[in-house]
Backbone as a ProteinNet text record, in pm:
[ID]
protein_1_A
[PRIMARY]
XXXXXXXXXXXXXXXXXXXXXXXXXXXXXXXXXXXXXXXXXXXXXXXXXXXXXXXXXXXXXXXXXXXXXXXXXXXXXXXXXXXXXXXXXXXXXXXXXXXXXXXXXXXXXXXXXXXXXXXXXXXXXXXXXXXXXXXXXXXXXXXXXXXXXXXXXXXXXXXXXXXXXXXXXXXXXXXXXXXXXXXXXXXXXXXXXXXXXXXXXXXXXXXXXXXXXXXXXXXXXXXXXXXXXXXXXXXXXXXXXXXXXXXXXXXXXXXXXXXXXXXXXXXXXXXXXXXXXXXXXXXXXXXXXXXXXXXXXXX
[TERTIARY]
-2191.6	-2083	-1988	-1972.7	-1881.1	-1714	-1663.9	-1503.3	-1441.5	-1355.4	-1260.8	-1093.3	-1063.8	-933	-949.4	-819.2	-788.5	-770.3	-833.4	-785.2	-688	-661.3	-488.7	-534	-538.1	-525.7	-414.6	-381.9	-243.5	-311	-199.7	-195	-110.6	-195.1	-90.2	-97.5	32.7	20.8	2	81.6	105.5	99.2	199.8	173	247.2	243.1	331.8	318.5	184.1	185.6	168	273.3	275.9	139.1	152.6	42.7	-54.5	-15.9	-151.8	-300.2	-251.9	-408.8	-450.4	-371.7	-385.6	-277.9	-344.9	-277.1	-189.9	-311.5	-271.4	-146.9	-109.4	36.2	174.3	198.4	306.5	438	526.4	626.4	813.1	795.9	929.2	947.5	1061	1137.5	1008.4	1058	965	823.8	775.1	644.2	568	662.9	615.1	628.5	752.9	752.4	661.7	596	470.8	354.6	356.7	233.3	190.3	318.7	325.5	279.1	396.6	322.2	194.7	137.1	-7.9	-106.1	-76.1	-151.5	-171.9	-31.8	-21.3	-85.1	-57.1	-174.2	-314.7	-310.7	-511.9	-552.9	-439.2	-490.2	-422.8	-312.7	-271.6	-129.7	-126.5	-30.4	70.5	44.6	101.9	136.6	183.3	248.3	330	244.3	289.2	318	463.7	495.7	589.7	566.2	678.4	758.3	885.5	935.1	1007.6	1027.1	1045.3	1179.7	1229.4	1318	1235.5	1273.8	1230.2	1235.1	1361.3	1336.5	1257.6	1185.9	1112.2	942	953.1	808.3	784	906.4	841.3	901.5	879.3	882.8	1045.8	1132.6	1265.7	1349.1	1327.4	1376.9	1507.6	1515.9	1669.6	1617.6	1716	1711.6	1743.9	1819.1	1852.7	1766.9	1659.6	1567.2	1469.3	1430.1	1337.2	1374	1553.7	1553.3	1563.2	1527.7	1497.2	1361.3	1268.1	1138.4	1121.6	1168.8	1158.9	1168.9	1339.4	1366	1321.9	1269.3	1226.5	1050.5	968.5	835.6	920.3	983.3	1019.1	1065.7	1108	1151.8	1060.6	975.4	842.6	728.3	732.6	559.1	632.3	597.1	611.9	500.5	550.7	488	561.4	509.5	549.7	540.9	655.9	679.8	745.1	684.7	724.5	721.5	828.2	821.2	739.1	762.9	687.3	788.2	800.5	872.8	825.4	947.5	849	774.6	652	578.7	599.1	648.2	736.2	655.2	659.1	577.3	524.5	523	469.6	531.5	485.3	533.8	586.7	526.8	499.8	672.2	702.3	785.4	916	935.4	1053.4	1212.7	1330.4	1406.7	1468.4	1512	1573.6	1676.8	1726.3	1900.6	1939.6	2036.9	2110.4	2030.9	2086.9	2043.3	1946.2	1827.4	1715.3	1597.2	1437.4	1356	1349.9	1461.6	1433.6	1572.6	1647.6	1805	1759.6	1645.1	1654.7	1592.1	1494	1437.7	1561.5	1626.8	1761.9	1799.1	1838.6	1997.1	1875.8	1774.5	1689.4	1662.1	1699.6	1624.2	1790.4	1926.2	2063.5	2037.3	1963	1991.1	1848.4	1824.4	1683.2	1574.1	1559.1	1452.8	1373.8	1336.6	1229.1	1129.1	1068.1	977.7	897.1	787.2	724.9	783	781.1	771.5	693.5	684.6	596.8	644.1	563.6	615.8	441.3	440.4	328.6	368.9	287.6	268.6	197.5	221.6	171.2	166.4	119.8	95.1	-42	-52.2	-192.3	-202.1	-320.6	-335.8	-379.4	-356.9	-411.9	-419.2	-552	-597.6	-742.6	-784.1	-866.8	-995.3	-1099.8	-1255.5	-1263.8	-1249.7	-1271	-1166.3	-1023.6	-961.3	-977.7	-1076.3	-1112.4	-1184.3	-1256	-1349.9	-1246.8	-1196.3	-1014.2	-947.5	-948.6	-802.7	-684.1	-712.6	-586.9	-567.2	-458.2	-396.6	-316.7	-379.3	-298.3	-115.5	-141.8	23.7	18.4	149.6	89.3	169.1	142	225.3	270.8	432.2	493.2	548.1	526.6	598.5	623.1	761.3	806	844.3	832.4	846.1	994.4	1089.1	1239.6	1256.6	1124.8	1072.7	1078.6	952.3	885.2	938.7	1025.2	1139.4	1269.4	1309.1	1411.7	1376.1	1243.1	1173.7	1157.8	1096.8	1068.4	1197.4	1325.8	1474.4	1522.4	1479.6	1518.1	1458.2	1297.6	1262.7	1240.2	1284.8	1329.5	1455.3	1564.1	1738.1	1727.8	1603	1638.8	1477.2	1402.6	1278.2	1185.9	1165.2	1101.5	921.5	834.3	668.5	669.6	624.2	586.2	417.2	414	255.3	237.3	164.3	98.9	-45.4	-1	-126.6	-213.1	-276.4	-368.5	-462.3	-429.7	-529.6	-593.8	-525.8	-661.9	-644.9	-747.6	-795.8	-614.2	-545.2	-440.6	-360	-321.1	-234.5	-249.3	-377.9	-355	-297.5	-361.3	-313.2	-140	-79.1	30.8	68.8	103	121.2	160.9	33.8	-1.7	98.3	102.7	171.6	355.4	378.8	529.1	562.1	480.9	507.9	543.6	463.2	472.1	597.1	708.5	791.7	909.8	879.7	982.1	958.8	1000.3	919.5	1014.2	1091.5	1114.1	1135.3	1072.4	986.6	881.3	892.4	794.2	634.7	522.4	401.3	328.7	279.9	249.6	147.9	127.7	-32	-81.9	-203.9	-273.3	-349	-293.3	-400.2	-450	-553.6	-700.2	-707.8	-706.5	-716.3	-855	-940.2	-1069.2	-1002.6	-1095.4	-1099.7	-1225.9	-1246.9	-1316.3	-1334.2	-1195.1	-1079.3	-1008	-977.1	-897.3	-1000.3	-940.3	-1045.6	-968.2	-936	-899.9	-961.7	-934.9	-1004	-1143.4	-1146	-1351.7	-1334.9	-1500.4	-1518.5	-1532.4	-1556.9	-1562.3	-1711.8	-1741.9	-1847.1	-1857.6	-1950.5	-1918.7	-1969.7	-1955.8	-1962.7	-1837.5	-1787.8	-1672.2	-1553.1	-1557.1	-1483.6	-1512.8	-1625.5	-1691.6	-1610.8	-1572.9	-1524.6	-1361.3	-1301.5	-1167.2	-1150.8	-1247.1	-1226.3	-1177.7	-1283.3	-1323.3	-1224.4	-1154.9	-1003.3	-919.3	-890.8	-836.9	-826.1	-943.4	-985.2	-910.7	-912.6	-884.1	-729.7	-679.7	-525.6	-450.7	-457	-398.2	-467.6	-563.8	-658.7	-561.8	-440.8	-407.3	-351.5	-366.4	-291.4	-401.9	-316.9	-377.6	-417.3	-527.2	-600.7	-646.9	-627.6	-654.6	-710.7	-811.4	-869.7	-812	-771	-725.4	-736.2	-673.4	-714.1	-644.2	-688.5	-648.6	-745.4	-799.9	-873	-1028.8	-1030.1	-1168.7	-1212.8	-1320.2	-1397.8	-1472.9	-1420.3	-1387.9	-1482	-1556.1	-1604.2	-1719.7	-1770.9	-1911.3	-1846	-1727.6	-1698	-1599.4	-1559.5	-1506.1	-1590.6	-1723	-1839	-1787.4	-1813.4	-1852.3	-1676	-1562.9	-1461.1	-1408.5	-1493	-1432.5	-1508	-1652.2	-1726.6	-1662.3	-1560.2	-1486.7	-1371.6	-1312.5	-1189.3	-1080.2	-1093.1	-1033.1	-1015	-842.3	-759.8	-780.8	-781.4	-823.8	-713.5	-714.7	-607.9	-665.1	-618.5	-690.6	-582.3	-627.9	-486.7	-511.5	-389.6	-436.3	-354.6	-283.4	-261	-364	-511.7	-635.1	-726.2	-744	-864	-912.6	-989.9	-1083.4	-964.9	-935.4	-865.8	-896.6	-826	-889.9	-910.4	-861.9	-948.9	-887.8	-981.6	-964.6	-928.1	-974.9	-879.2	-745.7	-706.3	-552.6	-573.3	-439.2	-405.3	-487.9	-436.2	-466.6	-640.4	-747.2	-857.2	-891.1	-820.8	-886.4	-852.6	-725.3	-735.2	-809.4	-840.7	-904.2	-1100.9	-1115.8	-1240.2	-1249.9	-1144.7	-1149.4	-1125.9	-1080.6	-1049.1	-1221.3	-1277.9	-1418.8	-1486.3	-1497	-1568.1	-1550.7	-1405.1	-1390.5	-1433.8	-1374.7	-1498.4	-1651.1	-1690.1	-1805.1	-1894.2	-1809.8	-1863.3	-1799.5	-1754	-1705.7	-1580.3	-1496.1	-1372	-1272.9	-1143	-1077.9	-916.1	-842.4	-744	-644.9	-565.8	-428.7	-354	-237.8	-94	-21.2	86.4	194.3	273	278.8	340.9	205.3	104.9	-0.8	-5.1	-6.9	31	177	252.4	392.3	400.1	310.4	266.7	223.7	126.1	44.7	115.1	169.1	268.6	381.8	430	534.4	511.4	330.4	311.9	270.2	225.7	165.7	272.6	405.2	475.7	557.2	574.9	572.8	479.4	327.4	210.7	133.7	152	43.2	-96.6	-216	-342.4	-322.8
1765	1863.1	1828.6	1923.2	1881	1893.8	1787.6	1695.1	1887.4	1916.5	2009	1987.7	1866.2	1884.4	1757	1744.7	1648.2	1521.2	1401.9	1296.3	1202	1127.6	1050	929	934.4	760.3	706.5	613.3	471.6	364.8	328.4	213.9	163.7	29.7	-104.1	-232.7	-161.2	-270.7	-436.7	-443.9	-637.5	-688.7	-726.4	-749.5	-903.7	-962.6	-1078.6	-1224.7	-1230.2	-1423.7	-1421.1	-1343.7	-1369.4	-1378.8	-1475.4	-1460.7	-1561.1	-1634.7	-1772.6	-1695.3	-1625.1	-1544	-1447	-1348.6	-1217.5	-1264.5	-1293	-1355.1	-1209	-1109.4	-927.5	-853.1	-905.3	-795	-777	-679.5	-692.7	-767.8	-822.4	-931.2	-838.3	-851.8	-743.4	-634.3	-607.4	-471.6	-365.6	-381.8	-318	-282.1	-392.8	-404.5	-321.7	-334.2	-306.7	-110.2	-97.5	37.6	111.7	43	47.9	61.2	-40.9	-37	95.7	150.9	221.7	362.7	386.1	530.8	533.7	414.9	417.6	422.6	371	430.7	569.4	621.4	759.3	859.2	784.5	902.2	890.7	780.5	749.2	835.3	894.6	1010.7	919	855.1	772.9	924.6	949.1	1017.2	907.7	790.8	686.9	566.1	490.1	390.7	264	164.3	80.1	-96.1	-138	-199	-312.3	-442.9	-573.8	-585	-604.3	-687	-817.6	-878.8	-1025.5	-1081.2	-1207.3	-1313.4	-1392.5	-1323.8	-1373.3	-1511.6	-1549.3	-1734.5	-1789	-1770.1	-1786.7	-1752.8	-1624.1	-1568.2	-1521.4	-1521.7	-1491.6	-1361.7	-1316.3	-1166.3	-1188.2	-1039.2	-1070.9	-918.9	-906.6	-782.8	-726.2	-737	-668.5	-515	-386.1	-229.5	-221.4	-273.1	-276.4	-288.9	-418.2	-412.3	-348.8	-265.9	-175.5	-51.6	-8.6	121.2	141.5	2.6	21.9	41.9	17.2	-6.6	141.6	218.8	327.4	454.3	436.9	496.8	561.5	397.3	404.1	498.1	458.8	545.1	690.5	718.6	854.9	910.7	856.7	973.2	1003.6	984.3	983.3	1036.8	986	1103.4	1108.1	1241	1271.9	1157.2	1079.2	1061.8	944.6	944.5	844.6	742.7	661.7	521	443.5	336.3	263.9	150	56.9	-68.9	-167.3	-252.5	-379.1	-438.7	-495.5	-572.2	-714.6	-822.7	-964.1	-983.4	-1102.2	-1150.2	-1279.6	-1236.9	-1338.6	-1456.4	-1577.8	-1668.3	-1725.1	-1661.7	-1713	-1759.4	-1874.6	-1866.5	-1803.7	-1680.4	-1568.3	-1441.8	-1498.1	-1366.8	-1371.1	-1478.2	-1460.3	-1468.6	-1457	-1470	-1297.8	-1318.9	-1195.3	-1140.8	-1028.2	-971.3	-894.1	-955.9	-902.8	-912.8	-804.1	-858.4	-860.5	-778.7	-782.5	-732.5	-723.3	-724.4	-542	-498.8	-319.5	-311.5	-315.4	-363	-301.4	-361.2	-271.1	-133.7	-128	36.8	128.2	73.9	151.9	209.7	115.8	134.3	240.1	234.4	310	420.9	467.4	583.3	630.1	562	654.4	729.7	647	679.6	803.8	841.1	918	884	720.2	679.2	603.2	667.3	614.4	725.8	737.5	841.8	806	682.8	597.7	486.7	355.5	220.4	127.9	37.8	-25.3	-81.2	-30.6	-104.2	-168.7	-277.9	-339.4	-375.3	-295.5	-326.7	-440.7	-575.3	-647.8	-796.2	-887.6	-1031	-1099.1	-1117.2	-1229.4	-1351.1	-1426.8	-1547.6	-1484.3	-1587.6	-1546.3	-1700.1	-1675.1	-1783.5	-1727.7	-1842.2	-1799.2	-1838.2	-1787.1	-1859.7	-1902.8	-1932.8	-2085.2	-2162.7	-2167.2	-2258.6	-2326.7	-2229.8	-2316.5	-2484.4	-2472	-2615.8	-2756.1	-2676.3	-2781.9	-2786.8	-2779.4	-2786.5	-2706.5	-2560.3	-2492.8	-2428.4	-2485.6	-2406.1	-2252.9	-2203.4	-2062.4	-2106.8	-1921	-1923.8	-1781.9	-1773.5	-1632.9	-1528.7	-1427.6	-1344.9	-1272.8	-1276.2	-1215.3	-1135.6	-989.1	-903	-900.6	-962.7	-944.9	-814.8	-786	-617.2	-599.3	-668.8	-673	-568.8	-639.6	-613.7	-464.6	-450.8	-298.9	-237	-258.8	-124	-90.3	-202.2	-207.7	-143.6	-92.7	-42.4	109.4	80.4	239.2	340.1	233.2	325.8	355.5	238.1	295.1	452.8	432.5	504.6	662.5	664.6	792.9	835.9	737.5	779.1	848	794.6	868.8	929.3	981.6	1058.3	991.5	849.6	776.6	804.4	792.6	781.1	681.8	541	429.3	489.6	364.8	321.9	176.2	186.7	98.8	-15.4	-104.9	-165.4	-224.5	-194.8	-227.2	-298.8	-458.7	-596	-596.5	-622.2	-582.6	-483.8	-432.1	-283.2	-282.5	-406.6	-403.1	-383.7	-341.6	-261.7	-130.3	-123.9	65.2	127.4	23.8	62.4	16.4	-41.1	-100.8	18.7	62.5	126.2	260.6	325.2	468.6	508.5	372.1	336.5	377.7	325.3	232.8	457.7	470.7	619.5	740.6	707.8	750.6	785.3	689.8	608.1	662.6	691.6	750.3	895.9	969.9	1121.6	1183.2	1150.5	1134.5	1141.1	1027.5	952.6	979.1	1022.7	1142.4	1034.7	1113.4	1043.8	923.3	835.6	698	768.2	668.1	660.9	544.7	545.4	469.9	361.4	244.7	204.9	91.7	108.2	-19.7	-111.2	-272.7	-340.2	-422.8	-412.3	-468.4	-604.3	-730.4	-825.8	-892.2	-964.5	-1047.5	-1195.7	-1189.2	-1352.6	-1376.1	-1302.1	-1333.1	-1367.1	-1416.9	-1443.5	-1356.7	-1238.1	-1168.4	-997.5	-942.8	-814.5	-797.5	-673.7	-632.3	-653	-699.1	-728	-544.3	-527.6	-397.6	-311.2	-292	-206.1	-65.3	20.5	137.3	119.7	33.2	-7.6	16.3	-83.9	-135.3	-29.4	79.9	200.2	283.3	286.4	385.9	328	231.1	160.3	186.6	174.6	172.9	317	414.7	564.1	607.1	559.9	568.8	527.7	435.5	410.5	515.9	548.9	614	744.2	810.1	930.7	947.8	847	838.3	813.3	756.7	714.5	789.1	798.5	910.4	986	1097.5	1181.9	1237.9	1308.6	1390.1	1304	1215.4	1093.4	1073.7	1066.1	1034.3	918.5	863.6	718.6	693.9	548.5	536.7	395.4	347.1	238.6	140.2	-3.1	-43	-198.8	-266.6	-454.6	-529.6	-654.1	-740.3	-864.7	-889.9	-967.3	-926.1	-818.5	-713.6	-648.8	-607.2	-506.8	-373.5	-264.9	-166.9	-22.2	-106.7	18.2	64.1	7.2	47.3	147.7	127.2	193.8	328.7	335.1	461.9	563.8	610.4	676.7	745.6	632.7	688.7	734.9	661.1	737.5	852.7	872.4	1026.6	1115.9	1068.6	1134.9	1180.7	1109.1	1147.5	1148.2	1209.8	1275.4	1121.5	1044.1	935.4	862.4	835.7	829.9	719.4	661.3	548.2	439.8	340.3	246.2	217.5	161.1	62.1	-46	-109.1	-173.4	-301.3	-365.4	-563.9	-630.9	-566.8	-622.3	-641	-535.5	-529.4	-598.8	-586.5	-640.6	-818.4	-814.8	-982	-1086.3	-1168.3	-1275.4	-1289.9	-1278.3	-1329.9	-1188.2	-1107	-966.2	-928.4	-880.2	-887.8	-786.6	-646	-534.5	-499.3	-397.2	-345.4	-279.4	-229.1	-119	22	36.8	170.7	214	75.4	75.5	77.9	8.4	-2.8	154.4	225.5	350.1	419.8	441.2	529.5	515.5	354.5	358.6	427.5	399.4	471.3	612.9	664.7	807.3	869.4	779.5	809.9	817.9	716.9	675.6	802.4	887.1	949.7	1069.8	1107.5	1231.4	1221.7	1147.7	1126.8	1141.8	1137.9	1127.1	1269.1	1350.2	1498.6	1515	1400	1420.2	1467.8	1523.8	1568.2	1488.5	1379.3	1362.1	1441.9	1419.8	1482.1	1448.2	1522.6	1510.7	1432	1411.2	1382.4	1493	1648.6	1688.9	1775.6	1759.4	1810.8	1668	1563.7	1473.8	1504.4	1511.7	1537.8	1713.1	1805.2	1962.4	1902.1	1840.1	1805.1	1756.2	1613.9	1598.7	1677.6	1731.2	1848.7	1940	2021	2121.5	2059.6	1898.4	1809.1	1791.5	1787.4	1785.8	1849.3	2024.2	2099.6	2184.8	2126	2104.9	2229	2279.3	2358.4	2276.2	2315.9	2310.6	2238.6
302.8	300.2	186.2	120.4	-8.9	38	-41.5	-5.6	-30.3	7.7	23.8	-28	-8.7	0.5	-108	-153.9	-340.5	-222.3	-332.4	-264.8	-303.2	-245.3	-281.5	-412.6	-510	-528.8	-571.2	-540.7	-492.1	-624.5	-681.6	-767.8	-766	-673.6	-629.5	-749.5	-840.6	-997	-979.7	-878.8	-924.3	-771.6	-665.2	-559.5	-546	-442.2	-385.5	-459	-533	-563.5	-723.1	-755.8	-925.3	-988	-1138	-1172.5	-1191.3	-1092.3	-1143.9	-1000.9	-932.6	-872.2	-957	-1024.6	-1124.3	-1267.8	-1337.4	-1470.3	-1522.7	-1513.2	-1561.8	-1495.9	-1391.7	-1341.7	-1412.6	-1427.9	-1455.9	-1388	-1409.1	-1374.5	-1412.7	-1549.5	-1614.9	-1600.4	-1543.3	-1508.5	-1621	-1745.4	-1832.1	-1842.3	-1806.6	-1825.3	-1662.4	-1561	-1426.3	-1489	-1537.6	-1573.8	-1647.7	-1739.5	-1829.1	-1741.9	-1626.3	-1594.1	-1460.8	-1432.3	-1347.7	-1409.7	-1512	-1571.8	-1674.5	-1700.4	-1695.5	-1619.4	-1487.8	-1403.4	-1367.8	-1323.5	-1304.2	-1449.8	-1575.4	-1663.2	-1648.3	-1562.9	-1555	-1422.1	-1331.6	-1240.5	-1105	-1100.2	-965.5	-903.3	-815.1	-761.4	-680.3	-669.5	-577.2	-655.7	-701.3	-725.9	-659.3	-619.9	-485.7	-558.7	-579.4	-649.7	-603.7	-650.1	-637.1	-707.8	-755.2	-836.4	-808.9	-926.3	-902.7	-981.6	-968.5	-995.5	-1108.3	-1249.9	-1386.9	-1429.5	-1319	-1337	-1258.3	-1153.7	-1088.3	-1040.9	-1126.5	-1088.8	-957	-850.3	-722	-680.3	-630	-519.4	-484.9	-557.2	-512.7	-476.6	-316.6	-293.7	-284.5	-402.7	-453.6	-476.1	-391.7	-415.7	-561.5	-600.9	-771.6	-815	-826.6	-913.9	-898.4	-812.3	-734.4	-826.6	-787.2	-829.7	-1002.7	-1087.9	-1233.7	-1265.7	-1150.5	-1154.9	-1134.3	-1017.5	-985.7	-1073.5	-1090.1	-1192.8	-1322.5	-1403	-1539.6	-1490.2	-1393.6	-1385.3	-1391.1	-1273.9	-1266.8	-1356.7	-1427.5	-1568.3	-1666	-1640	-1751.1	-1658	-1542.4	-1468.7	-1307.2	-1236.7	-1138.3	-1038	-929.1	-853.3	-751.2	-674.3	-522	-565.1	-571.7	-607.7	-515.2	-403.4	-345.5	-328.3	-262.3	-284.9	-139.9	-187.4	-56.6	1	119.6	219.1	192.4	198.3	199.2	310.5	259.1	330.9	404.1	536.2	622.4	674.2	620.8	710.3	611.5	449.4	395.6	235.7	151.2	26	-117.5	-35.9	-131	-157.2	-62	17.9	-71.1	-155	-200.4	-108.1	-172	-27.3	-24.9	127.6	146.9	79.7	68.4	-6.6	101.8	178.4	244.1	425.9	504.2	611.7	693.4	642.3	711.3	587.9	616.9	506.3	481.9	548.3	510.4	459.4	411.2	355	174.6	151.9	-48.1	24.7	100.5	127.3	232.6	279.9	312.3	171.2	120.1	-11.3	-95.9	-121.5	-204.2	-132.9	4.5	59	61.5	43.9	66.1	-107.2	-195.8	-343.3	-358.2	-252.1	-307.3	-363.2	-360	-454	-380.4	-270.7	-171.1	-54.8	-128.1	-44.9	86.9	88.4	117.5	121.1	246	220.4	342.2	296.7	350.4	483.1	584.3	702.5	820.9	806.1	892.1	1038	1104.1	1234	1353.7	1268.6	1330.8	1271.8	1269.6	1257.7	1258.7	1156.4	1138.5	1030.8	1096.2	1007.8	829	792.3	599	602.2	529.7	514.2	406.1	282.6	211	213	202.5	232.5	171.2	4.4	-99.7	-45.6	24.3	73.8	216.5	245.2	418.8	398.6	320.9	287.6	217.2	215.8	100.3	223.1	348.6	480	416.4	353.9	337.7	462.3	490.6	608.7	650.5	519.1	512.1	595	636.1	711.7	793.8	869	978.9	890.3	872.9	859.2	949.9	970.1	1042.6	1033.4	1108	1150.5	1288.9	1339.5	1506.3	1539.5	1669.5	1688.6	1665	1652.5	1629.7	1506.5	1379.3	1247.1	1238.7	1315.9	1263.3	1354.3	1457.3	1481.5	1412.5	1323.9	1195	1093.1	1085.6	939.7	995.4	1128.2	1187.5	1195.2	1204.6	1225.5	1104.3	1005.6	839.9	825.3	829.8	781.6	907.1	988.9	1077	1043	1028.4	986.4	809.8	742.8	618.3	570.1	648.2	600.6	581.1	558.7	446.4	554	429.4	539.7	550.9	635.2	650.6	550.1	557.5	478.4	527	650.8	716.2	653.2	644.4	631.6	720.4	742.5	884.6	834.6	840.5	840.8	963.1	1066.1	1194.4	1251	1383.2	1485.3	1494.2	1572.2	1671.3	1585.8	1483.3	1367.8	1416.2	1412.8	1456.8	1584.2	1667.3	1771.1	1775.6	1772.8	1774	1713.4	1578.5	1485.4	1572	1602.4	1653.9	1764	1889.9	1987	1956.1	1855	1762.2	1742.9	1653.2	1599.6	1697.4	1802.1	1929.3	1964	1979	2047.2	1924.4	1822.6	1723.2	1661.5	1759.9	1679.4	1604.8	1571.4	1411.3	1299.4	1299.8	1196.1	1116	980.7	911.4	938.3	957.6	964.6	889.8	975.8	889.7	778.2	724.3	611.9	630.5	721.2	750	643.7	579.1	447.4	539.2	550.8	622.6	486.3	530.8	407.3	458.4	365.6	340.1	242.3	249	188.7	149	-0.6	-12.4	39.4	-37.6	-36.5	58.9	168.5	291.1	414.6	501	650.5	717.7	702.2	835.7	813.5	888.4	900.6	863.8	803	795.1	619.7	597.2	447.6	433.4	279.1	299.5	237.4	399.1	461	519.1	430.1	551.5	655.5	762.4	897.4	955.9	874.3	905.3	914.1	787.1	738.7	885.9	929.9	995.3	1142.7	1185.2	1320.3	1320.6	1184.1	1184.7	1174.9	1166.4	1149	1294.4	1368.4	1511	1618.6	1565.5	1653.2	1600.4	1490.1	1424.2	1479.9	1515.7	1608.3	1745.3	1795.4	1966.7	1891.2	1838	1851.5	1729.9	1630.8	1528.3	1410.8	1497.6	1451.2	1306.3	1322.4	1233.4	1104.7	1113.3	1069.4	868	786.4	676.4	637.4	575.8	634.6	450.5	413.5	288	285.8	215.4	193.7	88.4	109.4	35.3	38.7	2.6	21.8	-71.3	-39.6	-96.1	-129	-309.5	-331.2	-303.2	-354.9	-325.7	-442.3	-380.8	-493.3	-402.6	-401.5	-343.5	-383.2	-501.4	-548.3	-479.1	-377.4	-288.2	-204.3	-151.3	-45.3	-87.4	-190	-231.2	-255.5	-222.4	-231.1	-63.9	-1.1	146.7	146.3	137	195.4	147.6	17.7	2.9	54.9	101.3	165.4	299.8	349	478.1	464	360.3	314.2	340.2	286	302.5	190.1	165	50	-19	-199.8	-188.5	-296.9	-291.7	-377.5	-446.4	-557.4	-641.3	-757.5	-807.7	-897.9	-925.8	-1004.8	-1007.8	-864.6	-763.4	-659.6	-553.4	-569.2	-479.6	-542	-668.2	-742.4	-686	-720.2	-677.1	-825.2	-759.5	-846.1	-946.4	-1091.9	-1194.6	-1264.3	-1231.5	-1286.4	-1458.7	-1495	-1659.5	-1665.1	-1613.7	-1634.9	-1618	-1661.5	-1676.2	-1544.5	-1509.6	-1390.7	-1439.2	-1578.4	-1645	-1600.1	-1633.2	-1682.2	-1536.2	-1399.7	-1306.5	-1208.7	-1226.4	-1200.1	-1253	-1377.8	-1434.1	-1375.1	-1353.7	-1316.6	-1153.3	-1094.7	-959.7	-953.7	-1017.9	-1019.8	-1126.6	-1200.1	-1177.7	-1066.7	-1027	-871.4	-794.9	-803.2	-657.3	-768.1	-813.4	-883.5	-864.6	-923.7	-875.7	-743.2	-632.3	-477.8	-457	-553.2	-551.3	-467.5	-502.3	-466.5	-604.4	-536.4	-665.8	-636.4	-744.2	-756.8	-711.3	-644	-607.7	-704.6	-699.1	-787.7	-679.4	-690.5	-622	-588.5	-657.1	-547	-454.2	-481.6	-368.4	-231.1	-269.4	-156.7	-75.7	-139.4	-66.1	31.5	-54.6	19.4	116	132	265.7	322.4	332.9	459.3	499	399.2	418.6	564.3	545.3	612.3	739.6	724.4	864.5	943.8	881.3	952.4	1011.5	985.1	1021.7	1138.2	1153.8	1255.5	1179.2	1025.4	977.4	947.9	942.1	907.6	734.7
[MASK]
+++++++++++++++++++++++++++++++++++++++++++++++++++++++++++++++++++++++++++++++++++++++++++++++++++++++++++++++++++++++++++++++++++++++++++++++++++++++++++++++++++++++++++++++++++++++++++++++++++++++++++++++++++++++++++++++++++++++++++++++++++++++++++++++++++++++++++++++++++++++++++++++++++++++++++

């Protein structure tokens, strides 16, 4: 059956552990801005982005430095630009600004410059399969439900979509449950994260795609669902998910460690891929029509 409806692709530029895992991300206000509206000319409607503490290299969630990141894409290409929450529990996370990890996506959703943000429904180990044989002890990542009802009230008090990342089943369900409970709250976007390099969730299989669909069904059928990861290679499975109308990421924050391509080169190869399986790129404002009318309860 041929794909019908445009599909989403998301370009997640850089991501939480600087650059000694991905040498290629962008780091500078500038350069993150560069790398954003190159993606979006390579066919990205989504833009999913870190910025950081230049003396440090690490993840620093200041709304300020978000809304230069924001900003500078938006004035140059139309599209959904959102930021990340730290990663609690772990080294990566940078420190907080101000009083809780939704405090820059508040101040950015009073300034209009937050459409989408990231809110995870749940807690798991991370830990890496070349580091299991070394006694790396990873770390948990935490989201306490204290968490993701602080993110769920941000983003119900000012419009914002959550964009869920669902590392395991009990994300969805949790998630589906959580949304329930806030009606609201404009509709999640389901992103399922497949891994190479991590020990948690499903490697990525259409098995696996095909199981997380299937909860997906019973608990938030109407719900928009996008494939995505961390420390992967994604291109087997973007065949089958556009085959089932299912949205897809791509970027140097997903790519397998070490990756030699640009953002530009790795959207553009995915926005082949989904042509190819006879899907058609969305814009950003055909993504924003659709939830518009989903949430209104049109077809």
């Amino acid at each position: 059956m041929p794909v019908t409806k445009p599909i989403w692709v998301e370009a997640a530029i850089n991501g939480p552990w600087g650059k000694e895992r991905q040498p290629g991300i962008p780091i500078s206000i500038p350069d993150i801005v560069a790398d954003g509206i190159a993606a979006v000319e390579a066919g990205a409607a989504i833009v999913h982005l870190h910025v950081y503490d230049m003396v440090t290299g690490r993840q620093r969630d200041d709304w300020q430095l978000y809304a230069q990141a924001i900003e500078g894409i938006r004035a140059r290409v139309d599209a959904i630009v959102y930021p990340t929450i730290p990663i609690l529990g772990s080294g990566y996370a940078g420190d907080m600004i101000g009083s809780g990890r939704y405090t820059h996506l508040e101040e950015l959703a009073k300034r209009g410059l937050a459409e989408w943000g990231v809110l995870d429904p749940g807690s798991c180990n991370w830990t890496t399969f070349a580091g299991i044989p070394e006694g790396e002890a990873g770390f948990i990542y935490q989201n306490p439900g204290e968490h993701i009802r602080e993110g769920m009230e941000v983003a119900e008090r000012h419009k914002v979509h959550p964009s869920y990342a669902i590392y395991e089943p009990g994300f969805t369900r949790l998630g589906a449950a959580l949304a329930r409970a806030y009606p609201g709250m404009p509709m999640p976007i389901y992103r399922l994260m497949f891994s190479d390099a991590f020990a948690w969730g499903f490697p990525p299989r259409e098995w696996a795609l095909e199981a997380h669909l299937r909860l997906l069904a019973e608990d938030a059928p109407e719900a928009p669902v996008m494939i995505a990861g961390l420390g992967v290679d994604l291109r087997d499975l973007i065949g089958p998910a556009v085959a089932r109308g299912v949205h897809v990421r791509g970027g140097l924050e997903d790519a397998p460690f070490g990756c030699e391509k640009t953002n530009r080169e790795l959207i553009a190869d995915t926005v082949r891929l989904v042509e190819a399986a006879g899907g058609k790129p969305a814009s950003a404002a055909e993504v924003r029509d659709w939830l518009a009318r989903q949430g209104k309860g049109e077809a």
